[in-house]
C-alpha positions in Angstrom: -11.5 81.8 -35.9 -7.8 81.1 -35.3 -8.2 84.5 -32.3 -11.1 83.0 -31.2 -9.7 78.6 -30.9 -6.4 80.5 -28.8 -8.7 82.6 -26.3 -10.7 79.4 -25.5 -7.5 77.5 -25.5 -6.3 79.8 -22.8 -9.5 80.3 -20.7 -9.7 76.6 -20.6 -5.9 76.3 -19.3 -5.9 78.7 -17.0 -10.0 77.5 -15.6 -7.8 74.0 -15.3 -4.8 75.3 -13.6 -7.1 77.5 -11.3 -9.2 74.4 -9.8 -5.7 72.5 -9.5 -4.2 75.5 -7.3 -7.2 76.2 -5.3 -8.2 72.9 -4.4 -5.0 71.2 -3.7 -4.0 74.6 -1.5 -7.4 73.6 0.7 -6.8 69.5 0.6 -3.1 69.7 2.1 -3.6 72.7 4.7 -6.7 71.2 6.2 -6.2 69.2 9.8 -7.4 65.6 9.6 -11.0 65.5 10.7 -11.5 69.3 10.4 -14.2 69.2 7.7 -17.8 68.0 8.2 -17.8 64.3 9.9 -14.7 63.4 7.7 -13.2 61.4 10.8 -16.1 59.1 10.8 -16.0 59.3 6.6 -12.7 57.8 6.1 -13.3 55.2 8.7 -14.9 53.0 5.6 -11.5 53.7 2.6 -9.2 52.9 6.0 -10.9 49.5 6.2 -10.9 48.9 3.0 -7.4 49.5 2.2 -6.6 47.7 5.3 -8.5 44.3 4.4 -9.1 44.7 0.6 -12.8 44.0 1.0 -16.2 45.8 1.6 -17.5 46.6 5.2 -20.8 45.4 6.5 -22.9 48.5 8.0 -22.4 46.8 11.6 -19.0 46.2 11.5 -17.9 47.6 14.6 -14.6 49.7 13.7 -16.5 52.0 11.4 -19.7 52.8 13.5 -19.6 56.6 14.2 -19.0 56.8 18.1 -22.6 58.1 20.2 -24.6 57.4 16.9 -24.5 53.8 16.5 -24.5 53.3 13.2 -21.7 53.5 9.5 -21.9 55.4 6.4 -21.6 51.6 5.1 -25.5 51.0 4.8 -25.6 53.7 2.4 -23.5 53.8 -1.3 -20.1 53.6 -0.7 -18.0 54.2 -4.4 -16.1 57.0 -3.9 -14.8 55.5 -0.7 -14.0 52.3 -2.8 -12.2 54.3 -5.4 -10.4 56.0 -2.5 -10.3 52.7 0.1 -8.0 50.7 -3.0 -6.1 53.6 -3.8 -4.9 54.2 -0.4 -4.4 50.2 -0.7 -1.6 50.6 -3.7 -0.3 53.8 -1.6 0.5 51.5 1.1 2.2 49.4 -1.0 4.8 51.8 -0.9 4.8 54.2 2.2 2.5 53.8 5.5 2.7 57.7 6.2 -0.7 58.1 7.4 -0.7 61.8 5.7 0.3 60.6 2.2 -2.7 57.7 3.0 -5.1 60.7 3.6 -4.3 62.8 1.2 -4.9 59.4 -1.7 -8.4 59.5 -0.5 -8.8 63.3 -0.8 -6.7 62.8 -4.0 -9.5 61.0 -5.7 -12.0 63.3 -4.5 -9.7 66.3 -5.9 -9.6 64.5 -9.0 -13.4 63.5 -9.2 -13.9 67.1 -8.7 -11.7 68.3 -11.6 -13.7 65.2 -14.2 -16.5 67.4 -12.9 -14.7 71.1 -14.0 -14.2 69.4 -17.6 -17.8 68.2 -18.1 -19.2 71.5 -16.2 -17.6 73.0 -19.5 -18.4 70.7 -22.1 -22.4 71.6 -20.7 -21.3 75.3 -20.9 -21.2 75.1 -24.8 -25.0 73.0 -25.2 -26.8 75.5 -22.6 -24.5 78.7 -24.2 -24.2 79.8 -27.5 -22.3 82.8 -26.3 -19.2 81.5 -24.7 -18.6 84.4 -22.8 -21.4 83.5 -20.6 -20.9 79.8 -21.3 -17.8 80.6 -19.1 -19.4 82.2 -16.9 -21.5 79.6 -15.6 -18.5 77.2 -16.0 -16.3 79.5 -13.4 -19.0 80.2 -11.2 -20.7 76.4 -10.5 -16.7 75.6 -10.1 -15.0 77.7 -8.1 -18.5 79.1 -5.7 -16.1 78.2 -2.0 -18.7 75.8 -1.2 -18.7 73.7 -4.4 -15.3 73.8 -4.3 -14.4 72.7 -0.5 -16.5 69.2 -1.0 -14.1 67.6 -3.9 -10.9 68.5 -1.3 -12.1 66.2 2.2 -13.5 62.8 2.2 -16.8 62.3 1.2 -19.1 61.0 -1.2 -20.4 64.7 -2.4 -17.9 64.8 -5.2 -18.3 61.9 -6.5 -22.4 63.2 -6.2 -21.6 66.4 -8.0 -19.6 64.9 -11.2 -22.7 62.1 -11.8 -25.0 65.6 -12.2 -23.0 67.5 -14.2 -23.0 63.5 -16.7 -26.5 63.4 -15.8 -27.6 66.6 -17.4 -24.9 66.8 -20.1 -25.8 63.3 -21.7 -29.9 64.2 -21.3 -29.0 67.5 -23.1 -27.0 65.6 -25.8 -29.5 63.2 -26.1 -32.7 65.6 -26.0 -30.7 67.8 -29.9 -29.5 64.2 -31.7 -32.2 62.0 -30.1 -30.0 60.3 -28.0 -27.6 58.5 -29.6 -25.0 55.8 -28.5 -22.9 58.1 -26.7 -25.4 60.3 -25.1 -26.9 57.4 -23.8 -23.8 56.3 -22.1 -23.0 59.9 -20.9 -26.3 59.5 -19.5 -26.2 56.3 -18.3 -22.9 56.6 -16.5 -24.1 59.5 -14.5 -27.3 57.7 -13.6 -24.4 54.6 -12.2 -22.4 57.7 -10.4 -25.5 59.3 -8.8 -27.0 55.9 -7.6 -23.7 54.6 -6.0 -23.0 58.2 -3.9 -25.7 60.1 -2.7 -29.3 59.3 -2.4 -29.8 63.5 -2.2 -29.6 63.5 -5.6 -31.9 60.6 -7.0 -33.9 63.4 -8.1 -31.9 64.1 -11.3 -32.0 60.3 -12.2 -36.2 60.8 -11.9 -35.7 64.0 -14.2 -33.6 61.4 -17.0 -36.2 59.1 -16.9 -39.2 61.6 -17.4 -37.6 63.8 -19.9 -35.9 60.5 -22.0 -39.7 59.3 -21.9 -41.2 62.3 -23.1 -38.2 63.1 -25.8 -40.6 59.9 -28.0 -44.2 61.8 -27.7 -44.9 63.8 -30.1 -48.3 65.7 -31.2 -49.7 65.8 -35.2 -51.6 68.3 -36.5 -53.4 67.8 -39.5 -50.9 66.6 -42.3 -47.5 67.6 -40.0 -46.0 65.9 -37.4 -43.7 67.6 -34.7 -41.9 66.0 -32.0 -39.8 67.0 -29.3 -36.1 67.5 -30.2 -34.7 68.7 -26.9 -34.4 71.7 -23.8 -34.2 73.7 -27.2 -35.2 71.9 -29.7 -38.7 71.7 -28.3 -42.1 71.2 -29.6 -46.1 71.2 -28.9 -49.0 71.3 -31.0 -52.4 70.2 -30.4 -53.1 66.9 -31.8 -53.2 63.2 -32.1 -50.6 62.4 -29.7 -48.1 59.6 -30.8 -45.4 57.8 -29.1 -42.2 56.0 -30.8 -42.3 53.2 -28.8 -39.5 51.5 -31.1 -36.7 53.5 -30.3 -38.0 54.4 -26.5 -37.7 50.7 -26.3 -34.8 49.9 -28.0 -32.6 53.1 -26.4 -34.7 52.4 -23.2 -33.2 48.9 -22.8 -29.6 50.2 -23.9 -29.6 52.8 -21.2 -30.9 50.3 -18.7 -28.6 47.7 -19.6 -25.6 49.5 -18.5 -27.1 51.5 -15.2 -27.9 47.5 -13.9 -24.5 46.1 -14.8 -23.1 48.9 -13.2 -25.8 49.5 -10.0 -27.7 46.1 -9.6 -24.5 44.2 -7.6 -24.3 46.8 -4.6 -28.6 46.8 -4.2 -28.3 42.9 -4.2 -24.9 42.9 -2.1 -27.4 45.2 0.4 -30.8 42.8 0.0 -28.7 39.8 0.9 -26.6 41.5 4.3 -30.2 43.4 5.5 -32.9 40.8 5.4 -33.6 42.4 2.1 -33.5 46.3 2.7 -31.9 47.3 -0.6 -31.8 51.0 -0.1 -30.3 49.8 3.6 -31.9 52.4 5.1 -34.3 50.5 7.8 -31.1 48.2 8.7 -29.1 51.8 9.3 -31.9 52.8 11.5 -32.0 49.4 13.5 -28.2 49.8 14.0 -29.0 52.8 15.5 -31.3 51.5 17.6 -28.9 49.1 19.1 -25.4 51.1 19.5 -26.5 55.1 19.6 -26.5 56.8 23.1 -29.8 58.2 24.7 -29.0 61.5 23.0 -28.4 60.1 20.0 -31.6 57.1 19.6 -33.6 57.5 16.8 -36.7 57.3 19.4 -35.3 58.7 22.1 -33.6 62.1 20.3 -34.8 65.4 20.6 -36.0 66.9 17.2 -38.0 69.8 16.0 -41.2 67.4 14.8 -40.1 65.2 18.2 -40.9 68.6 20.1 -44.6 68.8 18.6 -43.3 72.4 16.7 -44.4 72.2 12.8 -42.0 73.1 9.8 -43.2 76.7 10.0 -42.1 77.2 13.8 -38.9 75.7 12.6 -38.4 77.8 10.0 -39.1 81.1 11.6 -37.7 80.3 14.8 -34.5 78.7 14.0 -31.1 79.8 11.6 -32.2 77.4 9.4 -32.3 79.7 6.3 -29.6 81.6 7.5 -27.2 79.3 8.0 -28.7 76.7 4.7 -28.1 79.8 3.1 -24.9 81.4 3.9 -23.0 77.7 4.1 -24.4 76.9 0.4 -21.8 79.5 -1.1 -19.2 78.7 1.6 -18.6 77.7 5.2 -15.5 75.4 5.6 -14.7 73.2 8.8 -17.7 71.9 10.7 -19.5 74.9 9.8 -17.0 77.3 11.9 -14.8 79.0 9.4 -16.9 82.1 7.8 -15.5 84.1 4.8 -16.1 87.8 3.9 -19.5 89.4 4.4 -18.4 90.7 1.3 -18.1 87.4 -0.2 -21.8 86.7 0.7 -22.8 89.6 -0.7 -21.8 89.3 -3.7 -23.0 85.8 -4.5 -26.4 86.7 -2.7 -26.3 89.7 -5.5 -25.6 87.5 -8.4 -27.7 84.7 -7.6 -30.8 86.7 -6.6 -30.4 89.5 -9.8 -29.7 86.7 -11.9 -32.7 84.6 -11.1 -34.9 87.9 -11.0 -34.2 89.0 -14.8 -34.5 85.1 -16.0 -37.8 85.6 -14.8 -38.4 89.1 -15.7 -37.3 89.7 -19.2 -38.4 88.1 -22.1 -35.8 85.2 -24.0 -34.6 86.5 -27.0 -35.7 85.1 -30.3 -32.3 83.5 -30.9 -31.1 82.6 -27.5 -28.5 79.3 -28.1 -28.6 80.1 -31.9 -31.9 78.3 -32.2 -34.5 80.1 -34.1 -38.1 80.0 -32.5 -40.2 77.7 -34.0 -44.0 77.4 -33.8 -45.9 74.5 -32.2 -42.6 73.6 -29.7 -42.8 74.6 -26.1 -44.5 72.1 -24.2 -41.0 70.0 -23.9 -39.0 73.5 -23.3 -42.0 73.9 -20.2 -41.2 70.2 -19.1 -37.4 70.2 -19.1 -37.9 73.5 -17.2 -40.2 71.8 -14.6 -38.0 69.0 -14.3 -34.8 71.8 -13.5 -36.7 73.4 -11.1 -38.0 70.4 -9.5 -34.2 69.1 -9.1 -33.2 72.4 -7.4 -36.2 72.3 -4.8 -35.8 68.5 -4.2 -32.3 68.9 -2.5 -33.7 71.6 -0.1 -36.7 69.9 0.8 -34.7 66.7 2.0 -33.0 68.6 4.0 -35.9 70.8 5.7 -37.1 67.3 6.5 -34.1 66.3 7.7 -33.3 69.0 9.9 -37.4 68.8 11.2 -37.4 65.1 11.3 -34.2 63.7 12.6 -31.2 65.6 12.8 -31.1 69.4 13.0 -28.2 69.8 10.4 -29.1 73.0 8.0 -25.4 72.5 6.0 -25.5 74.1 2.4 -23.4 71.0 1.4 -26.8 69.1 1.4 -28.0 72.0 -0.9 -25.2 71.8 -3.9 -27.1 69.1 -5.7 -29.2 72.3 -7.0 -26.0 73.9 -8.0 -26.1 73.6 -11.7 -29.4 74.2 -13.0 -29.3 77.4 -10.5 -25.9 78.4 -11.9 -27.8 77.9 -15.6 -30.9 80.2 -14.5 -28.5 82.5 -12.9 -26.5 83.2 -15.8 -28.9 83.2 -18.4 -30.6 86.3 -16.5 -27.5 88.0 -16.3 -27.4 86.9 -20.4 -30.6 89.1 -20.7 -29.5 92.0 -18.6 -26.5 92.5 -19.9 -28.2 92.6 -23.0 -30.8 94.3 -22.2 -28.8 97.2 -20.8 -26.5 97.5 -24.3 -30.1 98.2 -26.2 -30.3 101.4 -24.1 -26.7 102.0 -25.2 -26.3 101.5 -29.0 -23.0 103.5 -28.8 -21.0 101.0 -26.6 -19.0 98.7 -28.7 -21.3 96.0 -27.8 -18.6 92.9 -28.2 -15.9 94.7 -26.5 -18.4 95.1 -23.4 -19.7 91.8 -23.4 -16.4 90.7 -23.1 -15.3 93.2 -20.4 -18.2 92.4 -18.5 -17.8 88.7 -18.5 -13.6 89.0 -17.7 -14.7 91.2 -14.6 -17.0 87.9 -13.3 -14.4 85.4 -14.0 -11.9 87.6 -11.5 -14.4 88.3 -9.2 -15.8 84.5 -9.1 -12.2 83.3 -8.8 -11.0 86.5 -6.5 -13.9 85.8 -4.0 -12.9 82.0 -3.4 -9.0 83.0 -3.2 -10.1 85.8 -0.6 -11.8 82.8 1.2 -9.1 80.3 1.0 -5.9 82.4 1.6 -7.5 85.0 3.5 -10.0 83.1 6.5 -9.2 79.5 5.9 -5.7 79.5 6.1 -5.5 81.8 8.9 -8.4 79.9 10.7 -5.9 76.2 10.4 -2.6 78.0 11.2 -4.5 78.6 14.3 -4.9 74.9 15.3 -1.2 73.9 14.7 
């Protein structure tokens, strides 16, 4: 036990250390604007340090030059968090560089909150460390997932409120959500609605699965109800629901996601003649201030064009480059790692989804024994993870056909974790698989072999990235 406390100890410090050296090597080498649109990102932190006070989405200084309209109609926290600590920066220096990297700071350190939790999640969807680790290394340190928590942006802060999301629901689905799963839950919920609208998805997939967590089915003289992702339950019956505690856990969870949510939707009602979501008032800003080539009406697009998705799809790099810039492109989509790089995560990602489909889950998988009568909650909290790792791709296939040709795998990460999760647990069942053909390996010793040689390459593949393209690629600007 005491072996076992110090090798986790060490994983843990050196996983910690790892994201630390990585990231802050990409967050001081890159140029000032160099990754996607962060010019026009850290127009909205510079005005708030500057005036101590919230944009409008008009205000003139931060409308994005030829488009006509701000990032400001849309959830702005992370560049509060980074707009007022640039603001106590300044009370010190005015170096625009130590003011740049403050807001990339908090990002950095948004993105690190993230590692920890990403971990904490590893031990409830692993019973086997090894591969707990696995996941944990490879939905941290994939170049993409990486590159967004080192530039301005509100990704990051997108990417922690998932990995809360799914660890409070998954705490909540095994002890029937409790005080502190709820607020695990509830805080990602306040994360994800004040960053990123890509991912309003997951907060659909809380409310669902919290919902159906208090149905439960009898049969005859026995009761079952759902306990969790695996914990879960179905038997053909008189269907009952604890309307009680969905209630009284209901209003809890709600309570805190509307102290923490409900002032920016009402800010944005009362600026935009009521637009909450600010998304008609960003349009008619648009409308206003962009240039011909830029005008919601007036711009070219693939629907604009009369083409349908399909003709987009098989005519254009779409795939290719949604693809290829989901495990890593840095810059604005100009700086390309290794095709060995893409290789390899096309490999893992594609075996590892293959054999989670392909070979059967074993009796024990998480340490929970199977139990009759519980799988219609395991099928919907499967539904629900597949349906949050489509949702991110189709909003941007619409996007790309719709308004803005932009096929970026940034708008793509959202997916990130439950892929990582379906990824690994096939290479779970391969691995294991494979030994039963060879009862003569020492089965731990492999396991453990097996999953050492991922961590290096997982890690080895983003240093090859960073050190060997990137740098090379902004040495090249100076």
């Amino acid at each position: 036990m005491k072996k076992h406390k110090t090798s986790e100890s060490l994983i843990t410090l050196c996983y910690i250390a790892l994201y630390l050296i990585l990231g802050l090597s990409l967050l001081v080498k890159q140029p000032f604007g160099n990754p996607p649109d962060e010019f026009n990102r850290y127009l909205i932190p510079q005005y708030i340090a500057e005036h101590g006070t919230l944009p409008n989405g008009y205000e003139e200084s931060i409308r994005i030059p030829g488009y006509g309209f701000s990032y400001a109609f849309q959830p702005i926290l992370p560049y509060m968090l980074q707009g007022y600590a640039m603001r106590v920066v300044r009370l010190f220096t005015e170096s625009e560089d130590a003011l740049l990297y403050t807001a990339r700071g908090v990002n950095l350190l948004l993105g690190l909150f993230m590692a920890y939790v990403v971990a904490l999640l590893s031990r409830q969807w692993f019973r086997d460390r090894r591969f707990g680790w696995i996941f944990a290394f490879l939905a941290t340190f994939l170049p993409q997932a990486i590159f967004v928590h080192t530039y301005v942006n509100t990704d990051s802060c997108c990417m922690l409120s998932i990995a809360l999301m799914l660890y409070g629901l998954t705490l909540g689905l095994k002890d029937g959500f409790s005080g502190a799963s709820c607020i695990i839950m509830a805080a990602g919920i306040i994360l994800c609605a004040l960053s990123y609208y890509n991912a309003y998805g997951y907060i659909l997939s809380c409310i669902l699965l919290f919902c159906a967590f208090f149905l439960s089915f009898s049969h005859g003289r026995r009761s079952v109800t759902a306990r969790g992702p695996f914990f879960l339950s179905f038997s053909m019956g008189k269907a009952h629901f604890d309307y009680k505690n969905f209630l009284k856990k209901g209003a809890f969870i709600s309570a805190i996601v509307l102290c923490g949510i409900a002032w920016w939707f009402i800010r944005s009602a009362v600026l935009y003649e009521g637009d909450f979501l600010g998304l008609q008032a960003r349009s008619d800003c648009a409308s206003l201030y962009a240039i011909p080539e830029f005008h919601p009406q007036t711009r070219v697009t693939w629907q604009s064009q009369g083409y349908s998705i399909w003709n987009m799809l098989k005519d254009s790099d779409f795939l290719t480059l949604s693809v290829l810039s989901f495990i890593g492109m840095y810059g604005p989509m100009t700086i390309v790692t290794s095709v060995w790089v893409y290789r390899f995560y096309k490999a893992l990602f594609g075996l590892g989804i293959l054999f989670c489909l392909a070979l059967p889950r074993s009796a024990h998988r998480h340490g929970i024994k199977r139990q009759p009568g519980r799988r219609w909650l395991r099928i919907f909290f499967h539904m629900n993870m597949l349906f949050c790792i489509l949702m991110p791709f189709l909003l941007s296939l619409i996007y790309s056909y719709s308004t803005d040709y932009q096929p970026q795998g940034r708008y793509l990460l959202p997916a990130l974790l439950p892929l990582c999760f379906y990824t690994v647990q096939g290479l779970e069942k391969l691995c294991r698989l494979l030994l039963s053909f060879f009862p003569k390996l020492p089965r731990e010793r492999t396991l453990t072999s097996v999953s050492v040689l991922l961590y290096v390459f997982i890690v080895g593949m983003l240093a090859l990235t960073i050190y060997g393209y990137a740098f090379p690629y902004y040495d090249a600007l100076l």
